[in-house]
C-alpha positions in Angstrom: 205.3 126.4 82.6 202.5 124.4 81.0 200.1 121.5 81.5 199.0 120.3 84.9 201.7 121.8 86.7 200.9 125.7 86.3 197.8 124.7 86.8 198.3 123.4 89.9 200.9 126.2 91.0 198.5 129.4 89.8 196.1 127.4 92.3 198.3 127.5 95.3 197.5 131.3 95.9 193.5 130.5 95.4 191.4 131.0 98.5 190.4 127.3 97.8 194.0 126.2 98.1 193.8 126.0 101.5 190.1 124.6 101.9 189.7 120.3 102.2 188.3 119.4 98.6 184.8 118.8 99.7 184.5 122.7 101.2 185.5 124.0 97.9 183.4 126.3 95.7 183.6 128.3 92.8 183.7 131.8 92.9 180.2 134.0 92.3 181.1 137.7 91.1 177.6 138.1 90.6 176.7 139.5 94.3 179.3 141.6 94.4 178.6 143.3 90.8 174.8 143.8 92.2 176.5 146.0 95.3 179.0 147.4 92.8 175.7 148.5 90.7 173.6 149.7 93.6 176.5 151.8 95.4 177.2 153.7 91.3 173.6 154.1 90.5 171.4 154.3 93.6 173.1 154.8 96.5 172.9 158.1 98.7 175.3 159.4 101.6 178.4 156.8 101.3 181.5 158.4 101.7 184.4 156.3 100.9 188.2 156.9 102.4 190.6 154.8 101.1 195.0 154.5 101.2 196.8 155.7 98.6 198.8 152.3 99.2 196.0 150.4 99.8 195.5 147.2 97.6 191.7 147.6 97.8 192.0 150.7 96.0 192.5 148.7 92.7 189.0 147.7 92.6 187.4 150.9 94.2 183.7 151.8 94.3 182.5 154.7 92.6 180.2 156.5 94.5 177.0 157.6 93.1 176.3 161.5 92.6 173.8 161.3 95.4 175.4 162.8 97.8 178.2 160.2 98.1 181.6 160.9 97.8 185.2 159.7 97.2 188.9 160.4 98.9 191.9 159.4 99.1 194.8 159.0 102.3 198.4 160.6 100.7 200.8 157.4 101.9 198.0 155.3 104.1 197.0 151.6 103.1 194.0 150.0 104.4 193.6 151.0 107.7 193.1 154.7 106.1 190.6 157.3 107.6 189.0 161.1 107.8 192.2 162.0 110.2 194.9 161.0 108.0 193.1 163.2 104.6 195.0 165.8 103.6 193.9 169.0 105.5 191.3 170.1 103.1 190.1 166.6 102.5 189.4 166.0 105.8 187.5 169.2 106.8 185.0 168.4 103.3 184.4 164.8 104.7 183.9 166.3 108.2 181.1 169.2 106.8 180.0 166.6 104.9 179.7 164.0 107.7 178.7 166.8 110.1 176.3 168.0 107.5 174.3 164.6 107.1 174.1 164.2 110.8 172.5 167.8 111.4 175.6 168.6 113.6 177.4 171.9 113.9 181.1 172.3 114.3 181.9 172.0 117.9 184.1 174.6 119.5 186.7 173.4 121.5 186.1 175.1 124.6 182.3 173.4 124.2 183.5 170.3 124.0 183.2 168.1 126.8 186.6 167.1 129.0 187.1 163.2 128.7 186.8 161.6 132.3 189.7 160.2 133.7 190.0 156.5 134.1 192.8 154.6 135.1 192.2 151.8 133.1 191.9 153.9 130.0 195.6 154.9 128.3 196.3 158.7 128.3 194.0 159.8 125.1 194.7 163.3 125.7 198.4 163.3 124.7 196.9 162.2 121.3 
């Protein structure tokens, strides 16, 4: 397809498309290449968990070697997190998450019982 019309089809799928004319703006990468900067080069203590299906994953951040790290959830897509790691995966984020908030692994007879509330659903069948 040329001339006008791809032009106007390719911006159909364009955050703008949606947006009355006088709302629309032009995209500015540059903010998001200053985080992109500050989170490889100077950043400390970020620890990124992303989906193996996730479509953010195509444009991941790299952490920085300061204490920052990266993994990845076998089969989860954005909604990805430390419980859904593979096993060793998740118990390095949780040392490492442990480790930065000065916490030692609690013991599960330590750990406190969850009170009982009826307008809570059962979270011990979890």
């Amino acid at each position: 397809m040329t001339g006008s019309r791809a032009g106007a089809r390719s911006s159909l799928y364009q955050p703008n498309s949606v947006l009355p004319a006088e709302l629309r703006s032009r995209h500015d990468p540059g903010p998001m290449l200053d985080v992109d900067h500050w989170v490889r080069t100077r950043s400390e203590r970020i620890l990124f968990v992303y989906g193996e299906n996730d479509p953010w994953s195509a444009e991941r951040f790299t952490p920085s070697r300061r204490d920052s790290a990266l993994y990845v959830a076998p089969g989860a897509n954005h909604g990805a997190n430390i419980a859904r790691l593979s096993e060793a995966d998740r118990a390095a984020a949780t040392d490492t998450l442990r480790r930065w908030a000065d916490a030692q692994s609690a013991e599960p007879s330590r750990v406190a019982a969850i009170p009982d509330d009826d307008m809570l659903p059962d979270r011990r069948t979890r």
